[in-house]
Kinemage of the C-alpha trace (Angstrom):
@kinemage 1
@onewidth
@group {chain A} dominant
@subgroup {mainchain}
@vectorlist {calphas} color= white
{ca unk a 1} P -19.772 16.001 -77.648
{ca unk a 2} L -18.936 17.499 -74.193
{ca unk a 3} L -16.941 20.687 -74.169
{ca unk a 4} L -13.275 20.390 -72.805
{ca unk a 5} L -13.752 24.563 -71.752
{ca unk a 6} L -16.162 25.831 -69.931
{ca unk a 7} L -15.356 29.209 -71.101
{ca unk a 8} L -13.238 30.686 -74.577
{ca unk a 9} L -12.344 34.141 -74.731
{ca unk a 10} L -11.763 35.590 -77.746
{ca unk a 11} L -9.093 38.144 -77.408
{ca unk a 12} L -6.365 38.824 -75.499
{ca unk a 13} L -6.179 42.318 -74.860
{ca unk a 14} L -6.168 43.701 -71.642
{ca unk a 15} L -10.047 43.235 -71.051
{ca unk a 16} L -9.931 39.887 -72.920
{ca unk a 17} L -6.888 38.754 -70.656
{ca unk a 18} L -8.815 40.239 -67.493
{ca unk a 19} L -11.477 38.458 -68.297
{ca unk a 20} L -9.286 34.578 -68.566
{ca unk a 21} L -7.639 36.003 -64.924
{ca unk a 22} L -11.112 36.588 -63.452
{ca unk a 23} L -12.211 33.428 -64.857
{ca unk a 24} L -9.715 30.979 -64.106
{ca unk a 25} L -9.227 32.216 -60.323
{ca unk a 26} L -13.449 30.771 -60.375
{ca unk a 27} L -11.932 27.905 -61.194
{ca unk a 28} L -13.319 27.746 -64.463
{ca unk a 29} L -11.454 25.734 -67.424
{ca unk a 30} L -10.624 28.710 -69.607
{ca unk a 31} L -9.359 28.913 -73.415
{ca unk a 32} L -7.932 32.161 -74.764
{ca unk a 33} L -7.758 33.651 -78.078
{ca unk a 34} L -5.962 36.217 -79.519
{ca unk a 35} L -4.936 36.832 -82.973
{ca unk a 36} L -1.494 38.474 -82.037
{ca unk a 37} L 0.314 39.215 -78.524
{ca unk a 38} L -1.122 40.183 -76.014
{ca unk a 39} L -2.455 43.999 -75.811
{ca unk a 40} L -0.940 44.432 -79.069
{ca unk a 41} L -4.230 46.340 -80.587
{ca unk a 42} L -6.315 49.173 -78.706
{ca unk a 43} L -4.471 48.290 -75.375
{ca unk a 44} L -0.854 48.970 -76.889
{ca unk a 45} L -2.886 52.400 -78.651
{ca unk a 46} L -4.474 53.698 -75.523
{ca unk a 47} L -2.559 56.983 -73.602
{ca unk a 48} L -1.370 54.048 -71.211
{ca unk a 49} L -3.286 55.790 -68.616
{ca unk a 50} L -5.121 54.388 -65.300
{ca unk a 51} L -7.713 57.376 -65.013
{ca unk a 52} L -10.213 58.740 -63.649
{ca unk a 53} L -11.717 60.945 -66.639
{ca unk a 54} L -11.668 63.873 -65.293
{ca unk a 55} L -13.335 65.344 -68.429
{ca unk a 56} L -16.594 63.322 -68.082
{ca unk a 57} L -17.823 65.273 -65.149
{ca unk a 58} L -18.898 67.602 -68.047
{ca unk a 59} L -21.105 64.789 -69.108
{ca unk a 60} L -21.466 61.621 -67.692
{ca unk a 61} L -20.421 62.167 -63.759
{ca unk a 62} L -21.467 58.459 -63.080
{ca unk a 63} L -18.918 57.141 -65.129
{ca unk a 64} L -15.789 59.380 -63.583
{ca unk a 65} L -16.693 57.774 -59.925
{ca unk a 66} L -17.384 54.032 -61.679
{ca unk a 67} L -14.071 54.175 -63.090
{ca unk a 68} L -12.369 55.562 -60.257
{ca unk a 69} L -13.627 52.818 -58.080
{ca unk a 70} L -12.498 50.177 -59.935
{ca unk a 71} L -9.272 52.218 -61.022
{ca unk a 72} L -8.045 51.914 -56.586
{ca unk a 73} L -8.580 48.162 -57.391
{ca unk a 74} L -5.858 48.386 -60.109
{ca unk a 75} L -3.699 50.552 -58.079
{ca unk a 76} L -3.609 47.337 -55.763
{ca unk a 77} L -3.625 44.650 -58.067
{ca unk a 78} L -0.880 45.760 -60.628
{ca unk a 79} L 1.017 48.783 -58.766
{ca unk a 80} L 4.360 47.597 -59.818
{ca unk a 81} L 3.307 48.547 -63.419
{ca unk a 82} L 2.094 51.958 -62.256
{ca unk a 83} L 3.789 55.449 -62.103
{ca unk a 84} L 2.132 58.424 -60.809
{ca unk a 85} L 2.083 60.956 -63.033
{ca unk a 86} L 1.378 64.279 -62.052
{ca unk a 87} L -0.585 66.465 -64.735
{ca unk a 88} L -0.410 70.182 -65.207
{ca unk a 89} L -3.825 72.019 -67.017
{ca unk a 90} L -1.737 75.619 -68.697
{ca unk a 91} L -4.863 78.407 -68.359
{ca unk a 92} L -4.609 81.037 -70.595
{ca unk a 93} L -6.521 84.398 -70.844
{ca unk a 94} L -7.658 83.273 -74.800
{ca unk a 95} L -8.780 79.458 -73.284
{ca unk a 96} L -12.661 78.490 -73.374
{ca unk a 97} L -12.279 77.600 -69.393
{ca unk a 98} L -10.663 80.484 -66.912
{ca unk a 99} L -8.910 79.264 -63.937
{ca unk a 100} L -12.282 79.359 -62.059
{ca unk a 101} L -14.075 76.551 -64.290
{ca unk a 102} L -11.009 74.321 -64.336
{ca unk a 103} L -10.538 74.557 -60.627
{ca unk a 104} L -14.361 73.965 -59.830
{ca unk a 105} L -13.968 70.877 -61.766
{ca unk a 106} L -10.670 69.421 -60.158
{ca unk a 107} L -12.433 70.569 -56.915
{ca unk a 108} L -15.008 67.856 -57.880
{ca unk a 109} L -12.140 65.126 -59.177
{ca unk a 110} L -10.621 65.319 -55.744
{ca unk a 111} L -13.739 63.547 -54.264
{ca unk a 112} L -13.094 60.886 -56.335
{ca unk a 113} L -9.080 60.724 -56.285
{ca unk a 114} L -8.980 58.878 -52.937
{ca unk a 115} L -10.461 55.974 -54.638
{ca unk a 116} L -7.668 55.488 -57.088
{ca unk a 117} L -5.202 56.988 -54.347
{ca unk a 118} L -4.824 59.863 -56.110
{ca unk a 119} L -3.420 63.352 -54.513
{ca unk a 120} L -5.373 66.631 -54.370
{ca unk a 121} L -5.543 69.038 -56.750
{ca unk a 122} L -2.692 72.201 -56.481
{ca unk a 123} L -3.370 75.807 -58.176
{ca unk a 124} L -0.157 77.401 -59.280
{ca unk a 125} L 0.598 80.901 -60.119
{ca unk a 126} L 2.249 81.159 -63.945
{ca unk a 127} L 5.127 82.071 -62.874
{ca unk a 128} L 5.371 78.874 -60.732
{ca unk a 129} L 4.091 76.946 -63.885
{ca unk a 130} L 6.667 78.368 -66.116
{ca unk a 131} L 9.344 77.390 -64.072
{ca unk a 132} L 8.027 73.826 -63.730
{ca unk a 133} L 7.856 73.541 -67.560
{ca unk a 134} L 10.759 75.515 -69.011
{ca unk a 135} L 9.675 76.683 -72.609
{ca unk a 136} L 5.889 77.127 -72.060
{ca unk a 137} L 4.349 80.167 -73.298
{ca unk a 138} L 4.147 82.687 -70.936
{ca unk a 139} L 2.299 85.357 -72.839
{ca unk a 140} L -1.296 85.097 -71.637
{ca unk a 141} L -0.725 82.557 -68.998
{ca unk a 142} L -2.738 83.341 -66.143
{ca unk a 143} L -1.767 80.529 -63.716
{ca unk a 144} L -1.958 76.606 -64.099
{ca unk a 145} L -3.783 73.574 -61.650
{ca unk a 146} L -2.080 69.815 -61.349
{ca unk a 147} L -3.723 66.437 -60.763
{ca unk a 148} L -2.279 63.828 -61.153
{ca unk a 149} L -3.474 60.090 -62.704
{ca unk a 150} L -1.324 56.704 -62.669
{ca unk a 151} L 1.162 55.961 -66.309
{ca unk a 152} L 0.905 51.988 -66.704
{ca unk a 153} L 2.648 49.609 -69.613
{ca unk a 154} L -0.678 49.063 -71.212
{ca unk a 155} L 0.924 45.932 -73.078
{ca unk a 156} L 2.925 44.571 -70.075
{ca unk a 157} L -0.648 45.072 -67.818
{ca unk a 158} L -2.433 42.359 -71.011
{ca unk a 159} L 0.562 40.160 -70.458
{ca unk a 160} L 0.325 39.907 -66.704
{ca unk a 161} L -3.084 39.288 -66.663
{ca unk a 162} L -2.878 36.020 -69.127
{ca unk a 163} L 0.389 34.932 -66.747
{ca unk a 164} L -1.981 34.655 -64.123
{ca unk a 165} L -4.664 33.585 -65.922
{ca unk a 166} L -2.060 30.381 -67.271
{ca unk a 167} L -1.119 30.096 -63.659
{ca unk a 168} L -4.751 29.563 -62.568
{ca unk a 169} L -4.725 27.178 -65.362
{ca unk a 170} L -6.055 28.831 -68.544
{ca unk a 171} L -4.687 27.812 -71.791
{ca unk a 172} L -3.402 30.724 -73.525
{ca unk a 173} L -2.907 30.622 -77.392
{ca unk a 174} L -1.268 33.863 -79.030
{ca unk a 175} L -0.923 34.209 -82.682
{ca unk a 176} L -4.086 32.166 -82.855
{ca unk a 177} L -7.116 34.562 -84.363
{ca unk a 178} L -10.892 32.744 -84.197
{ca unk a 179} L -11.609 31.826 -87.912
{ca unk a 180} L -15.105 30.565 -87.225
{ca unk a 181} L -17.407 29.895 -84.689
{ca unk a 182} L -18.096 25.950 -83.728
{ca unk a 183} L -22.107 25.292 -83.706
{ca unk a 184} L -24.100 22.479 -82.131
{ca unk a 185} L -27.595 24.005 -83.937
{ca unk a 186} L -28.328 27.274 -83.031
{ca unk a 187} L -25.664 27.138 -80.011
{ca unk a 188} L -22.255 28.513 -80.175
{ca unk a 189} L -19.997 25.727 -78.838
{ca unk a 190} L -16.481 26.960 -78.875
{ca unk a 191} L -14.313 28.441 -81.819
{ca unk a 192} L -12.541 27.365 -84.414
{ca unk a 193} L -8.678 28.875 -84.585
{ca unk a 194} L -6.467 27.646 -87.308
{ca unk a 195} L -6.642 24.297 -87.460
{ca unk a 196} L -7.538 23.366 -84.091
{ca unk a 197} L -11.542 23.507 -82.818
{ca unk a 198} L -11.724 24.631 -79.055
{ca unk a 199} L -15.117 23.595 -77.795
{ca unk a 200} L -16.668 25.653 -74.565
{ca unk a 201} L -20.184 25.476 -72.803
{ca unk a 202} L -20.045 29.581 -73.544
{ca unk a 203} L -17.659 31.992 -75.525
{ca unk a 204} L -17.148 35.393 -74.710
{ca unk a 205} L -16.237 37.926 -77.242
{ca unk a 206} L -13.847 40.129 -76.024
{ca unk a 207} L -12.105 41.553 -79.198
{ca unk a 208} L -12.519 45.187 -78.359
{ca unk a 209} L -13.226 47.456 -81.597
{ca unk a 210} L -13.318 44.096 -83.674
{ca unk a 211} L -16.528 42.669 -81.339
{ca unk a 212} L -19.103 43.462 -84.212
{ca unk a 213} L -16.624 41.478 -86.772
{ca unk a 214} L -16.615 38.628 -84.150
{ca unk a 215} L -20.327 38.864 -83.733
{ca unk a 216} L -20.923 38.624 -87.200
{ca unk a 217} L -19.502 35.247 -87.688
{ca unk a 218} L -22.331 33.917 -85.634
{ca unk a 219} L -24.721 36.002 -87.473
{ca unk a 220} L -25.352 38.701 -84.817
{ca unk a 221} L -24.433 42.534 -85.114
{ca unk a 222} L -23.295 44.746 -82.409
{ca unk a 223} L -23.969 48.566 -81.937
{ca unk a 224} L -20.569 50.679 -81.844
{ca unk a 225} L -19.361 53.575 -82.729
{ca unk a 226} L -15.662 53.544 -82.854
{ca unk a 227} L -13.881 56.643 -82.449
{ca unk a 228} L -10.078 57.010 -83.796
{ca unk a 229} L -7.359 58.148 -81.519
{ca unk a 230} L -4.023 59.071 -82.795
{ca unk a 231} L -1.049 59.728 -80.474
{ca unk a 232} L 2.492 61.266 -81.672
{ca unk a 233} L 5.725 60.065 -80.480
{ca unk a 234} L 9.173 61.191 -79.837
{ca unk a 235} L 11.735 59.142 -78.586
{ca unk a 236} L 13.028 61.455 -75.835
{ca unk a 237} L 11.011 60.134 -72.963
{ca unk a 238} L 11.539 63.739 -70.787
{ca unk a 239} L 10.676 66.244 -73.700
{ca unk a 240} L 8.414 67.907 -70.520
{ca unk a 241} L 9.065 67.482 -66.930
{ca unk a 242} L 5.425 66.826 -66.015
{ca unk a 243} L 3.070 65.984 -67.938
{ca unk a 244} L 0.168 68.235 -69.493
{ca unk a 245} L -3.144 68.691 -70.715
{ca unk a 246} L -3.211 71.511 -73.299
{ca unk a 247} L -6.487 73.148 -74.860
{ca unk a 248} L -6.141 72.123 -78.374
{ca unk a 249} L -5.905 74.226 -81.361
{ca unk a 250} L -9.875 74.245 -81.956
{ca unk a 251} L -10.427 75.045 -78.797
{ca unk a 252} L -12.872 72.693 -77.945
{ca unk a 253} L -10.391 69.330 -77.220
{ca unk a 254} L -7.786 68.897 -74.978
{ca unk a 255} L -4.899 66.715 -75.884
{ca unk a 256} L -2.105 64.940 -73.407
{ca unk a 257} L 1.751 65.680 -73.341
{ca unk a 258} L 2.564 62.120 -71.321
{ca unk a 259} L 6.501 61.992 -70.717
{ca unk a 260} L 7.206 58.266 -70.265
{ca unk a 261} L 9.658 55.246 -70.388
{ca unk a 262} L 8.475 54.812 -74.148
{ca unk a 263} L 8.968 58.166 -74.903
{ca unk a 264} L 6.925 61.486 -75.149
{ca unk a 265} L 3.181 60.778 -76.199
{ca unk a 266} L 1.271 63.911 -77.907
{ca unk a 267} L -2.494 63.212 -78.251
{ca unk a 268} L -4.946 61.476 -78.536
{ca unk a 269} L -7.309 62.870 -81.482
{ca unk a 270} L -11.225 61.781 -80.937
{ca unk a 271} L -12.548 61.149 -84.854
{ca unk a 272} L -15.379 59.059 -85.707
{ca unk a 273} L -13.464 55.547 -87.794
{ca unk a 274} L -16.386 53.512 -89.355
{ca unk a 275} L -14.938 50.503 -90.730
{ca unk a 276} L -12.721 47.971 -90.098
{ca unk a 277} L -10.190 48.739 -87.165
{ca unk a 278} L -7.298 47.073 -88.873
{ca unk a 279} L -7.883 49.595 -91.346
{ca unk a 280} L -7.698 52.116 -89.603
{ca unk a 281} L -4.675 54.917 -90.309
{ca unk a 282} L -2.898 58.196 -88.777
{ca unk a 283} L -4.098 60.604 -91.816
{ca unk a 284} L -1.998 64.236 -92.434
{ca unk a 285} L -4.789 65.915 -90.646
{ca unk a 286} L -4.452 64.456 -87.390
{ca unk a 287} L -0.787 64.919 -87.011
{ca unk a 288} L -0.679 68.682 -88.265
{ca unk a 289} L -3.367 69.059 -85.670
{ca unk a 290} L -1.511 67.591 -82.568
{ca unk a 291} L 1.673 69.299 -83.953
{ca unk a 292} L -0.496 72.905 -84.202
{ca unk a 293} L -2.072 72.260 -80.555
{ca unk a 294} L 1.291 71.574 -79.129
{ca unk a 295} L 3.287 74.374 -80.895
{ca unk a 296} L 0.881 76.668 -79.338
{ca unk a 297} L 2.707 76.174 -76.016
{ca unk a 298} L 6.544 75.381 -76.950
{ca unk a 299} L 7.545 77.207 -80.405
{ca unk a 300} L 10.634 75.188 -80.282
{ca unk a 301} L 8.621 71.690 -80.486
{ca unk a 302} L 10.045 69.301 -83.160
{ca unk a 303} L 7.929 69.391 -86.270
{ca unk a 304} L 8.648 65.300 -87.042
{ca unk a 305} L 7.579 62.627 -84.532
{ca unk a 306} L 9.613 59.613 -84.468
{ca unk a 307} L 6.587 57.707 -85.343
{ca unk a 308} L 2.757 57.553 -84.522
{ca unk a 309} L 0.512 55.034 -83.607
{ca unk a 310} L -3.683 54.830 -83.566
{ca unk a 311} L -6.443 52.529 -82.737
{ca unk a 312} L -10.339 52.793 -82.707
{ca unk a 313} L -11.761 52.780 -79.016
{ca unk a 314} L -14.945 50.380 -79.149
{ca unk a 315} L -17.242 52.860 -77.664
{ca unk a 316} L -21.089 51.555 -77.676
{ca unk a 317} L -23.658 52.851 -80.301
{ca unk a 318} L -25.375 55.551 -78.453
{ca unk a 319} L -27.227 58.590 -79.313
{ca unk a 320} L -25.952 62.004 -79.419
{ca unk a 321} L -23.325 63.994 -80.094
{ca unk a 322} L -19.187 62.911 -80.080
{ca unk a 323} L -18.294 64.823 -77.486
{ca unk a 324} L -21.135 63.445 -74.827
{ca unk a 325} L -20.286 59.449 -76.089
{ca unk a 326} L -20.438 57.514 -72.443
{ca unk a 327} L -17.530 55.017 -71.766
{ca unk a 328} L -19.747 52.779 -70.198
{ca unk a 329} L -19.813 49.214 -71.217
{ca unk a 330} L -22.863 46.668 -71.198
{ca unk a 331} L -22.260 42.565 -71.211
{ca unk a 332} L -24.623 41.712 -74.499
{ca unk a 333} L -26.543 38.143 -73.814
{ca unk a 334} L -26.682 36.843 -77.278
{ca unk a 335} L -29.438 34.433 -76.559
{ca unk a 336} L -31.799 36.788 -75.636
{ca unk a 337} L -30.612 39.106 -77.888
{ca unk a 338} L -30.236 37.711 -81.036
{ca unk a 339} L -31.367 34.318 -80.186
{ca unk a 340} L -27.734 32.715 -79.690
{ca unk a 341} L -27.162 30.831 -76.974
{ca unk a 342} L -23.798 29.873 -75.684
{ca unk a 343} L -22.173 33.616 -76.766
{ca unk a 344} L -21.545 37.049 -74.747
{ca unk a 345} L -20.018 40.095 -75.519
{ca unk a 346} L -17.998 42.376 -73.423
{ca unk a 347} L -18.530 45.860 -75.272
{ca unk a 348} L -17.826 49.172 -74.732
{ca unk a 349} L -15.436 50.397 -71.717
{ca unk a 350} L -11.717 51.614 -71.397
{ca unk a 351} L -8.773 50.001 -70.191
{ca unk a 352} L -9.181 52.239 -66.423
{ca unk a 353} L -12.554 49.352 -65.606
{ca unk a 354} L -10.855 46.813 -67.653
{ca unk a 355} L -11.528 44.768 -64.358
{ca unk a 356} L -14.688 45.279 -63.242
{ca unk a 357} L -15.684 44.710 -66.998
{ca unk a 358} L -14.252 41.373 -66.523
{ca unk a 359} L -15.847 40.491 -63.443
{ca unk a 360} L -19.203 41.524 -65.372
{ca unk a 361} L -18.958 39.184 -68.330
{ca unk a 362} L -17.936 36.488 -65.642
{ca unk a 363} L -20.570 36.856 -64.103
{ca unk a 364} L -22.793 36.506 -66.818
{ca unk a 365} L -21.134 33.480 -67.920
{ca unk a 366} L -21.162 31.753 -64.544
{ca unk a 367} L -25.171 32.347 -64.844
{ca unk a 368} L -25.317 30.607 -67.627
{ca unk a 369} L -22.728 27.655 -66.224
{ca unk a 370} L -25.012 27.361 -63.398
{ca unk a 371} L -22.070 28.563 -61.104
{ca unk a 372} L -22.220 30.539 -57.808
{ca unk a 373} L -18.359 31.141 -57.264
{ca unk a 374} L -17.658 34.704 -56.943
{ca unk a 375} L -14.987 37.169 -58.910
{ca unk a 376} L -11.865 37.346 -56.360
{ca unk a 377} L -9.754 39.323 -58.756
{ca unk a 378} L -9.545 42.556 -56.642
{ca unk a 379} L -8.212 40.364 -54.020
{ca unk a 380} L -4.911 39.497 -55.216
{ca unk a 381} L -2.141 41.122 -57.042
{ca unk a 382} L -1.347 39.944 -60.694
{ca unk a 383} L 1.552 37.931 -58.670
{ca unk a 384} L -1.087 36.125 -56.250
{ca unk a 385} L -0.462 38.417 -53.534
{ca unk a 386} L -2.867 39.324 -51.392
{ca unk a 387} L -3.503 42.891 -51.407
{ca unk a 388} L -4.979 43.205 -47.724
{ca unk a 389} L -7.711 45.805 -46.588
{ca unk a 390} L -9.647 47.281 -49.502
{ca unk a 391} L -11.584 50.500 -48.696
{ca unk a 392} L -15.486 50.010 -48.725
{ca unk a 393} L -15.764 52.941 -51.512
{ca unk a 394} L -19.812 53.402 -52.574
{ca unk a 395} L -19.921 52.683 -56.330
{ca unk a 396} L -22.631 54.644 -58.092
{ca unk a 397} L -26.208 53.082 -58.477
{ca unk a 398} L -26.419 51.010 -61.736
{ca unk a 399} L -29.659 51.560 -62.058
{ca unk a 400} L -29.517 55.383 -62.462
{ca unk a 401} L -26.151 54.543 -64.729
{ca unk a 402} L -28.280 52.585 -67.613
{ca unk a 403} L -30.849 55.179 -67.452
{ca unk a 404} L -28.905 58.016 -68.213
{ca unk a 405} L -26.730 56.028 -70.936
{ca unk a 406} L -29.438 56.189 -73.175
{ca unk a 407} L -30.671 59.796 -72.519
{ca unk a 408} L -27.231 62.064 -72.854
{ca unk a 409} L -29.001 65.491 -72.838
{ca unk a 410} L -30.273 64.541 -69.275
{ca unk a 411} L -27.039 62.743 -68.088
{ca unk a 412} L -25.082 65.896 -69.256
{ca unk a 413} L -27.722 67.967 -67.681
{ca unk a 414} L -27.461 65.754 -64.243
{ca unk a 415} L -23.451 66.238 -64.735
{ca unk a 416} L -23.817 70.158 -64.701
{ca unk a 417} L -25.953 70.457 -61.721
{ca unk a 418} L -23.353 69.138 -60.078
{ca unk a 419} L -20.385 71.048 -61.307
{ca unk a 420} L -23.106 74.396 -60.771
{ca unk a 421} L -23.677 73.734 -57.315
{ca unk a 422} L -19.534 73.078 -56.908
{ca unk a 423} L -18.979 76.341 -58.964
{ca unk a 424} L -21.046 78.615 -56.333
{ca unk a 425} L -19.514 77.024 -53.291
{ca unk a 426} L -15.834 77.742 -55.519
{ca unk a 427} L -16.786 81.491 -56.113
{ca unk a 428} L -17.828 81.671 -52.235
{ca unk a 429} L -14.479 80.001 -50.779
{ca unk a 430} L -12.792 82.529 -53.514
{ca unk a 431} L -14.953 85.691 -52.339
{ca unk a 432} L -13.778 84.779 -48.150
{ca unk a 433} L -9.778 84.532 -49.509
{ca unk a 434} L -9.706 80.983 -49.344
{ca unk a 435} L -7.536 80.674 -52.224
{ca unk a 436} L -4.518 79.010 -51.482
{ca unk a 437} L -1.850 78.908 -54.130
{ca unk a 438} L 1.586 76.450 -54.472
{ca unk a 439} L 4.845 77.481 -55.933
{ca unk a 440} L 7.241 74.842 -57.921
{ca unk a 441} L 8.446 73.820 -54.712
{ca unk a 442} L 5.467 73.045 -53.140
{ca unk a 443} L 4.595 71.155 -56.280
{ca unk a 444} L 7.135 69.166 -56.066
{ca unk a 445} L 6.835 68.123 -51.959
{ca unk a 446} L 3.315 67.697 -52.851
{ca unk a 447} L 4.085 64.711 -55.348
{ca unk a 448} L 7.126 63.720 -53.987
{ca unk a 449} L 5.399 62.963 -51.023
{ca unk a 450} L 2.891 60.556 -52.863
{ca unk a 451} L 5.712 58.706 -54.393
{ca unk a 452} L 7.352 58.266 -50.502
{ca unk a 453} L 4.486 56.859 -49.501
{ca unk a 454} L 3.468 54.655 -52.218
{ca unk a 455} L -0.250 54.479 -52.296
{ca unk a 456} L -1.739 56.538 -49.468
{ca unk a 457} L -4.595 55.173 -47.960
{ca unk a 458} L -7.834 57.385 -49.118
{ca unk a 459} L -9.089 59.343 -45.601
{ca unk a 460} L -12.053 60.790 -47.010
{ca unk a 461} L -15.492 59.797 -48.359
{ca unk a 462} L -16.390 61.120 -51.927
{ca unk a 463} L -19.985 62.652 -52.068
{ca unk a 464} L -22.472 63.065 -54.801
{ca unk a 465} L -22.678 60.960 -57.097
């Protein structure tokens, strides 16, 4: 029987959606999947942020400039569903990192930031910090740093993605979750969903944390390790002017303060959730945590959020420790994995490459369809709008990527070589006087003037990496 799709995608979250969009704009007949509405699982959990990661030049430096890259194609592609949001990192004299550290390592964001049109980096005095973010602790504050990332509406970003996608002429069904795969021998040929069977030359799983459940209805299994993240909400969306990263309670995390249109986020906790995703639950733990790490900084915090939510992020079975788990993602090939043909699986990731993921598991489908036509999704906005001149940003060498996903002593080790070198030149520019310093006001014409001019073209050249 032939197949009426040449692709079905189960899952329409934002990297399921993406990859319908990326898809259909081929010109490929596409089928989507997904269980509920769209972004309504992991997306609709995530901090709603389009960043960088600035904390993974600690560890896994390949990944900050990978993301960033495809992050300035997002910028162009969905700005009307992005807000700047500019970020303030509190330094006290009791934090693990002294003004020094932090600064050395927004030194080294800031050759990424043009990619994703972000600003540069600002140092503040405390006294400038307190008055940006009346209520902070000032006892022990020794001075604070900004950056700034872009807020999105994680769920409305899913959405937009399947509009186009149906535009393009996908068929999208919500509320529709794959019971079954459909088999022609060995081959997956489609899915079964309810009580309809929608046959496609390949399937691609795209379910997020749930990919291993989805795998295992054709019989394969799929290395994760999901990692809960819990956020706390209250409804006031200006609780803090700015937002914040604050060294948590134990020191060793840092959690967000995001002030937003659905209200002020606290979070996310980073625990290990083995199980089933739809299982998963905010326990007592987690929220007297976030409540401890914010109540260091404002004693006057309300004790009870308005509510909570949490999802697992599907980050790929690795070794190592928690704290060094790359975000990386890898496009599985299921017949020369497991000896499956007609399946892929998207895996791994965040939503900040949800697009280049998508261009990667089309591409790996078009292989197998015997197609040559090329990904155009970074051309367009989600409203078919060209987006015009795209900088010709280096993206970092794939090769040296895989290698160091599997070895995360060495890609920690080739992180910190970098952030030593950056820490020397720091000390230097500090020792000569170069140490320029912004007060609230300057903070504020420094933002202000990145919302004025929308997204300011990137005039400089990031380096090593």
């Amino acid at each position: 029987m032939s197949a009426p799709f040449d692709l079905v995608v189960i899952g329409g979250g934002v990297t399921g959606a993406g990859v319908a969009r990326d898809a259909a704009l081929r010109g490929l007949k596409v089928a989507v999947v997904e269980r509920g509405a769209p972004g309504c699982g992991t997306t609709a959990a995530s901090t709603h942020l389009i960043h960088g990661g600035v904390r993974y030049l600690l560890y896994d430096r390949l990944t900050t400039h990978a993301t960033c890259w495809d992050s300035g194609h997002i910028v162009r592609t969905a700005g009307d569903l992005l807000t700047r949001l500019p970020l303030l990192w509190p330094v006290y004299r009791d934090h693990a990192r002294g003004l020094e550290t932090v600064e050395t390592l927004l030194e080294e964001y800031d050759r990424f930031q043009p990619m994703k049109y972000g600003r540069p980096h600002l140092r503040l005095s405390a006294e400038a910090c307190a008055r940006l973010v009346p209520g902070i602790k000032t006892e022990g504050l020794v001075g604070a740093l900004s950056f700034d990332e872009w807020w999105v509406d994680a769920e409305r970003l899913a959405a937009r993605n399947l509009d186009s996608a149906r535009a393009a002429g996908a068929e999208v069904l919500l509320g529709c979750k794959a019971d079954a795969f459909l088999r022609d021998g060995a081959r997956v040929a489609g899915v079964r969903t309810g009580g309809r069977d929608l046959r496609g030359r390949v399937t691609i799983n795209a379910a997020g944390p749930w990919v291993d459940q989805v795998a295992r209805l054709a019989g394969a299994r799929l290395p994760l390790r999901l990692m809960k993240g819990t956020h706390l909400i209250w409804k006031d969306p200006k609780r803090v002017p700015v937002g914040l990263l604050l060294e948590a309670e134990d020191r060793e995390r840092y959690v967000f303060v995001i002030p937003s249109p659905l209200g002020t986020w606290v979070g996310p906790t980073d625990l290990p959730a083995a199980g089933d995703p739809d299982e998963v639950r905010t326990t007592p733990e987690e929220t007297a945590y976030l409540l401890r790490s914010v109540r260091r900084y404002f004693k006057d915090w309300p004790e009870t959020p308005d509510s909570t939510v949490v999802g697992s992020r599907p980050i790929l079975g690795q070794p190592g420790a928690e704290k060094l788990l790359s975000r990386d993602f890898e496009v599985f090939d299921h017949e020369t994995r497991d000896g499956i043909p007609g399946l892929l699986t998207i895996g791994g990731g965040k939503m900040s490459d949800y697009r280049v993921m998508a261009e990667a598991a089309t591409d790996a489908a078009c292989l197998k369809l015997g197609s040559s036509a090329r990904g155009t999704t970074q051309l367009t906005t989600l409203g078919g709008e060209s987006v015009g001149e795209i900088p010709d940003w280096p993206q970092p060498c794939p090769r040296l990527k895989r290698f160091l996903r599997a070895r995360p002593r060495l890609r920690e080790l080739h992180a910190l070589a970098y952030l030593g070198a950056a820490f020397a030149s720091h000390l230097a520019r500090r020792i000569a006087g170069r140490r320029p310093e912004a007060d609230a006001d300057g903070f504020r014409r420094h933002y202000d003037e990145g919302r004025a001019s929308g997204r300011p073209r990137p005039v400089s050249r990031p380096s090593g990496g």
